[in-house]
N, C-alpha and C positions, 0 to 999 in steps of 0.2 A: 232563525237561521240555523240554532246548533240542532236544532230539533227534524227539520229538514237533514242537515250534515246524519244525523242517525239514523234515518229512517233508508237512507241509501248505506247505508253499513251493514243491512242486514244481508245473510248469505245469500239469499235470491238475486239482490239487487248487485251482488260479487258478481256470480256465479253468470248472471246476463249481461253485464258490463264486458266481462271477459269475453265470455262469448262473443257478443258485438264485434268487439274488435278484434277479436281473430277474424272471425268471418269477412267484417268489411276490409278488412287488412289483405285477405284471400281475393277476394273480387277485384280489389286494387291490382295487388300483381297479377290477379287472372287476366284486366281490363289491357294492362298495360302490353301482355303477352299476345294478346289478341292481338290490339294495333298493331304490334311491331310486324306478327305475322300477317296479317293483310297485306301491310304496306310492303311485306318482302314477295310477297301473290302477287299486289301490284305493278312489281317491280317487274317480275320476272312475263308478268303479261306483256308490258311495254317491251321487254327484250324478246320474247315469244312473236310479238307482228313484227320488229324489226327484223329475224330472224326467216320471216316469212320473204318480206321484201325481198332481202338482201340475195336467198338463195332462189328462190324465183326468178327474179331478174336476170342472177347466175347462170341461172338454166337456159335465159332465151338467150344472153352476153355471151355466151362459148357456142351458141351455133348458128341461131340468125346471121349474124354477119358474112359467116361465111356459105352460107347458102343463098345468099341472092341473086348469085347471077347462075342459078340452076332452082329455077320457079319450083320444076316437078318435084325436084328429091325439096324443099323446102315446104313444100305444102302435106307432101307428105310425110314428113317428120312433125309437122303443128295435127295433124291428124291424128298419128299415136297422141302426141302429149295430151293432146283434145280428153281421148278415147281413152289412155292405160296413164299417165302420168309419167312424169322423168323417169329419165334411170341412172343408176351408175357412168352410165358410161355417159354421160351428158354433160358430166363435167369435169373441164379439159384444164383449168387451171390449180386448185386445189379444194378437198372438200374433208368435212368431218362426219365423225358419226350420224352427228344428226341430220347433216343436210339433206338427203331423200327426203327426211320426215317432213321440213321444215317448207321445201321448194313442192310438194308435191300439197299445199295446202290450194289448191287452183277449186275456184267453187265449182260444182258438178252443174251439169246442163245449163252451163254460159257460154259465149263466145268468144274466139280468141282473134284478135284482129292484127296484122302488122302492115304498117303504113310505111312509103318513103316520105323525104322531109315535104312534100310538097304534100302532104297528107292524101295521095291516091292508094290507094288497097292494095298491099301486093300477093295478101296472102289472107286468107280470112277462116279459119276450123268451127262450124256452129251445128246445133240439130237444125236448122233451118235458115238455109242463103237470105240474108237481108239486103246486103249488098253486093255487088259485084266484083270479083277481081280487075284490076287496072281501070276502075270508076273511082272516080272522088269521093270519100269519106265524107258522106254529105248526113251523117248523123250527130243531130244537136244534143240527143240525149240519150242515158243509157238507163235503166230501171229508176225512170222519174228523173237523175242526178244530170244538171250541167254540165259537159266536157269542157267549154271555150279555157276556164283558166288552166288546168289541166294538161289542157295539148299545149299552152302557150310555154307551161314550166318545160316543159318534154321539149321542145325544140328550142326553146334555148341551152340545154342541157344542164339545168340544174340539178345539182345530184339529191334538193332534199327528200325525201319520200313521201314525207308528208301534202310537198307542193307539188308533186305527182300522184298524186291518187286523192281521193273522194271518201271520204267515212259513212256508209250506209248506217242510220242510227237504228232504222229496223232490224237489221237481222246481225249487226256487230260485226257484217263484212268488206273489204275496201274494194271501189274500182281503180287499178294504176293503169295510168299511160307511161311506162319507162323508154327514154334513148337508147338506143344500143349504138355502140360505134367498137372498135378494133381495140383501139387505147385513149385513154381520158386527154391525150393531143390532137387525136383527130375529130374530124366534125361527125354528127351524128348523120349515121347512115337509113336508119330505119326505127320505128316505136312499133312498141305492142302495147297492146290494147288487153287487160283480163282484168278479169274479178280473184278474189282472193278471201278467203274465211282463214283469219289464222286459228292455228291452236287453241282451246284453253288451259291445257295442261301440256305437260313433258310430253315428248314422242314416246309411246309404246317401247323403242329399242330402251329407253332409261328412266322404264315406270319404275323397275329396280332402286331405283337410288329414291322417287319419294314414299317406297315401302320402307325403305331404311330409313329415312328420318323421320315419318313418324313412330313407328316403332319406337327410334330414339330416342325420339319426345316424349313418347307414354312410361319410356322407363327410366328419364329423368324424371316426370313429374309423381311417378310413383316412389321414385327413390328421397325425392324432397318432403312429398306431402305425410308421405305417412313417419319419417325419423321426425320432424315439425311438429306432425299433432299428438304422437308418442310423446315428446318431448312435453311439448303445453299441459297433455293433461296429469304428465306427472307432479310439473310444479302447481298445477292448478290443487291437486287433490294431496299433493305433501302433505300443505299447511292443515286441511282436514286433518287427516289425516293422526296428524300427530296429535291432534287437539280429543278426537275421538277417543284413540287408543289408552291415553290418561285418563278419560272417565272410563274406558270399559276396565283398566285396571285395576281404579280407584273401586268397580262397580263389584268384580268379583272379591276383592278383599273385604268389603263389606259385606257381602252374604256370606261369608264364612266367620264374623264378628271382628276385626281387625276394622278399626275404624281410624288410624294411625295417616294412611295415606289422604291426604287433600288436593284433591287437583285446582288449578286456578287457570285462568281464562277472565283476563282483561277486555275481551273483544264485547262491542253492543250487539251482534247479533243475536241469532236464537240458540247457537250452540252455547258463547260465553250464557244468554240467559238460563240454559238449561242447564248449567254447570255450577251457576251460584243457585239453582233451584235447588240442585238436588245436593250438593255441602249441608244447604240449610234442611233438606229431610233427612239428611244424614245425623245432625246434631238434633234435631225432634228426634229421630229413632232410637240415638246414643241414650239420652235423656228418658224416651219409654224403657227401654231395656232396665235400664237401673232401677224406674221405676218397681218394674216387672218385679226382678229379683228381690226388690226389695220388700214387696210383697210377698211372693214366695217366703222370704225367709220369715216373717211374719204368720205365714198362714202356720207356716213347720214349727214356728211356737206355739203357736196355739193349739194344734194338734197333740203337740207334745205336752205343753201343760194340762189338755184335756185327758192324754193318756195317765198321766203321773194321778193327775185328782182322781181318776175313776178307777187306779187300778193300785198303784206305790202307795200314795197317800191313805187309803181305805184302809188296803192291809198293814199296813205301818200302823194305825191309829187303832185297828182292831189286836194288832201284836202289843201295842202298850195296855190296853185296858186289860190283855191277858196278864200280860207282865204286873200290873199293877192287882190285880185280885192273888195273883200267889205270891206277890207280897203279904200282903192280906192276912192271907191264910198262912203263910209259911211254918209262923210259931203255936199253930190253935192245930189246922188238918194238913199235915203233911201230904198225904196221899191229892188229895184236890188241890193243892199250890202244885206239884207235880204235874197233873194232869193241863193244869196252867201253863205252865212251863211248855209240855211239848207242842201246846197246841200255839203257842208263839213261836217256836222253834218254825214248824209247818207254814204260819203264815210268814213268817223272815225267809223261808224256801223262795215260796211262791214271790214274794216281793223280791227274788234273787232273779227266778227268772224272768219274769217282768222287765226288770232294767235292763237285762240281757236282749229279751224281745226290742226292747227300744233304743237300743246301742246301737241294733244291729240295723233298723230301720234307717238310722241317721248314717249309713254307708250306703248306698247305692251303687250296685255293681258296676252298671254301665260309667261311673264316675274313673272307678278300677280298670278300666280297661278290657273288662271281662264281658263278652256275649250276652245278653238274654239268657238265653238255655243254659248253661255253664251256672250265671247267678242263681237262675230260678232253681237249678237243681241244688248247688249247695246250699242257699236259706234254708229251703226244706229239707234237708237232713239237719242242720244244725235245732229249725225249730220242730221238729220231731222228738230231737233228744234234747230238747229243753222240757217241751212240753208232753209228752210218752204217746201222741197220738200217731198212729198209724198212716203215713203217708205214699201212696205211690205217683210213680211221676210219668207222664206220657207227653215224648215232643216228636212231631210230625214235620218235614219240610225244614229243616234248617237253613236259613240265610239271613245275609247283612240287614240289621235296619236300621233308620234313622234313629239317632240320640234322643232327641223328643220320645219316641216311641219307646224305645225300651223305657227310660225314667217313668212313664206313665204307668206301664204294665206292670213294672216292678214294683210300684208303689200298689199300685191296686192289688197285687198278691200279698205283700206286708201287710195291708190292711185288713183285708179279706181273712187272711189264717189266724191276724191278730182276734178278728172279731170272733173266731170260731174257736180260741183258744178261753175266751172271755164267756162267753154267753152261749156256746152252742152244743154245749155238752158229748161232742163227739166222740167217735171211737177211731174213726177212718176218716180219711183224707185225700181226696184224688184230683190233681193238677194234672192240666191238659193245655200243651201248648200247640197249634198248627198254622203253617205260615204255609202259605198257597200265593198264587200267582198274583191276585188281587186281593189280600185281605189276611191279615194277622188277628187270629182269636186267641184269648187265653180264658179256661174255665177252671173254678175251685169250689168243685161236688164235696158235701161232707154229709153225713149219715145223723145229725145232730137233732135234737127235738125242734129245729123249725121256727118260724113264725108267722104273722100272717102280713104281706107285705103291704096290703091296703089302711093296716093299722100303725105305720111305721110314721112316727111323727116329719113334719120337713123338717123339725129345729135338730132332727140327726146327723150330726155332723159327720159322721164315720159312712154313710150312703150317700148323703148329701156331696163330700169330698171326694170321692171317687167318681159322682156323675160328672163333678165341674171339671177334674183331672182330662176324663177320657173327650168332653165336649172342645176343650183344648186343641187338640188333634183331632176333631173332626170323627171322633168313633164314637158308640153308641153301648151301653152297659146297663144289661139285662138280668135281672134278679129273679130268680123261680124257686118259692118255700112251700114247704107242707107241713102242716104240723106234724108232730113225731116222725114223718119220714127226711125229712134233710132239706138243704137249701143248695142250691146252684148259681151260683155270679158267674156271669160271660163278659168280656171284655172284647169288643172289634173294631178295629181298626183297617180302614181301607188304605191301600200301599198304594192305590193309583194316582194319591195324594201328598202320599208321605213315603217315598221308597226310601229305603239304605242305600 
């Protein structure tokens, strides 16, 4: 079960849950709005035929009666209605805007019949005479429908409408038989006979009012819908939200080595999993880093103990064996304990600058705050007048680089000038730095007797250390000797990897 309970905990299974019910939640009030408006369509239909009746009836109620005992003008007034429909002036007791609309829904090419109570024809407007004026109303039927109940409601003068007229289910139109009489006290003097299609919408004069309401409608449902789903998706994506923003914070403090901030995330989904994922490669990374360094600082002893043995130590042990032969001689050849003497004196020089060369190693400009260019140009004056070789300096393209990068470079120029101060017998010295769009080189040409680079053992730790430096950073360190004519070390570094 709890394992069920988590597997819907994950953000998917959030994130569609939500969803669900908003939506089906939408559909519900959409469903609900629908009905209501139907049943107000409804409504307003059922008022629409009564509306029909009530002014139709109106129409033939204000003049039939009083046109009976004058056939001519009465036939000829059911003749216009026949032919153009009501008018204004048709009705004599009171009427509203809509009434034309309403009285004038008479179906086209029907006919209009008006009977005395004895049901003989007094008056009859059709495209085609069926029956005769002052003949008996001797028709049973009107398009297929039964009159008998019909005329029976009509002369008894039931006022319902419905028990006067007929519901055509084909075409949704009625045929009524209405009474007409003077006033609802006296007896019924006359029935008419018509067909009727009501409306299905408002009259034309007040299509105006259902432009206005819907309109209405669309800009309440616009005014609801969208502050509703504005609203939803802000709290939906808060909680992200705020969940995210703690690991991207956590994320950039760690690429810059701050690994102080921990974000946490209790939740089983895949965010909370990805958040105790990456704590835990946070503390692997913390843990390589130290490793790292802790190498580093390893490797920088040994290098340094390697410099001291092959260069302090030598001259130290060769300054005692001096020291110790003009002792020797001091009391027998003055002259040759002298020459002992200064020739210890020279190797105590040499063992001065030396330490100096390797003091100066153990500072790293980029550490100072100081540029590349800036560093590389003071070592090289300072190790020019340590060591009397002739140095010039060329830099090209000056800009920012990565820390990594400088530390590397400047190590490979320390080592480089050390080696050349060691073993390469030079007179001249030319440092070359260019930093270009894609790629930072640095070159150290000396003039020195050379060697052959195919004979260079791997156990050389001073060529060996500068390839695994530059390999570090993804750059690439190219050595070009000739015998007596000089050696060339290039250092390159591609920036489309490692910019400043």
């Amino acid at each position: 079960m709890k394992k069920i309970f988590n597997y819907f905990r994950r953000i998917q299974w959030k994130l569609t849950l939500s969803y669900a019910f908003v939506t089906a939640s939408s559909v519900i009030v959409l469903a609900i709005f629908l009905v209501g408006l139907a049943s107000f369509i409804e409504g307003q239909n059922n008022t629409r035929t009564f509306d029909s009746f009530f002014w139709s009836k109106t129409g033939f109620q204000d003049n039939l009666p009083y046109l009976l005992d004058d056939s001519e003008a009465m036939q000829k007034w059911l003749d216009r209605v026949h032919e153009q429909g009501f008018r204004w002036s048709d009705f004599e007791t009171y009427r509203v805007r809509e009434s034309l609309d309403y009285a004038n829904t008479l179906k086209a090419g029907t006919n209009i019949y008006v009977l005395d109570p004895d049901l003989n024809v007094l008056a009859v407007a059709a495209e085609e005479t069926i029956v005769e004026v002052g003949s008996p109303f001797n028709l049973a039927k009107i398009s297929g429908y039964r009159l008998n109940d019909m005329l029976e409601a009509a002369l008894s003068g039931d006022k319902n409408y419905y028990a006067q007229s007929i519901y055509q289910q084909d075409n949704g139109g009625y045929i009524s038989a209405f009474p007409l009489r003077e006033s609802d006290d006296q007896p019924v003097v006359a029935i008419v006979i018509y067909q009727l299609q009501p409306i299905s919408f408002a009259s034309p004069s007040n299509l105006y009012i259902y432009q206005a309401f819907f309109i209405v409608v669309t800009l309440i449902v616009l005014a609801i819908s969208l502050p509703v789903g504005a609203i939803f998706g802000w709290l939906a994506s808060r909680g992200l939200r705020k969940r995210l923003t703690s690991l991207s914070t956590a994320s950039q403090a760690w690429s810059k080595g701050d690994f102080s901030p921990t974000p946490r995330d209790a939740s089983g989904d895949e965010i909370g999993d990805l958040t105790r994922n990456l704590n835990a490669m946070a503390d692997q990374l913390q843990i390589l880093l130290q490793t790292r360094n802790e190498l580093s600082r390893i490797e920088e002893r040994n290098r340094l103990a390697r410099d001291l043995h092959d260069t302090v130590k030598q001259q130290t042990y060769a300054s005692r064996m001096q020291l110790t032969a003009a002792k020797n001689l001091l009391g027998k050849e003055p002259e040759q304990a002298s020459e002992h003497l200064d020739t210890a004196l020279q190797l105590n020089r040499e063992t001065q600058q030396e330490l100096k060369l390797i003091i100066d190693e153990l500072r790293p400009a980029a550490l100072e705050g100081k540029g590349l260019p800036q560093a590389m140009t003071e070592y090289a004056e300072r190790w020019q007048e340590h060591t009397g070789i002739n140095t010039s300096i060329s830099i090209s393209g000056e800009r920012p680089l990565a820390l990594d990068v400088e530390q590397v470079l400047y190590r490979i120029l320390q080592e480089s000038l050390s080696n050349v101060a060691r073993h390469a017998e030079a007179d001249e010295v030319a440092l070359d730095l260019n930093m270009v769009a894609a790629e930072v080189q640095l070159s150290v040409t000396d003039n020195g007797r050379g060697f052959e680079p195919n004979a260079v053992s791997e156990n050389s730790l001073g060529l060996k250390g500068m390839q695994q430096r530059i390999e570090e950073i993804n750059g690439s360190l190219t050595v070009e000797s000739v015998l007596i004519e000089g050696t060339k070390i290039i250092a390159s570094v591609p920036l489309s990897e490692k910019e400043g």
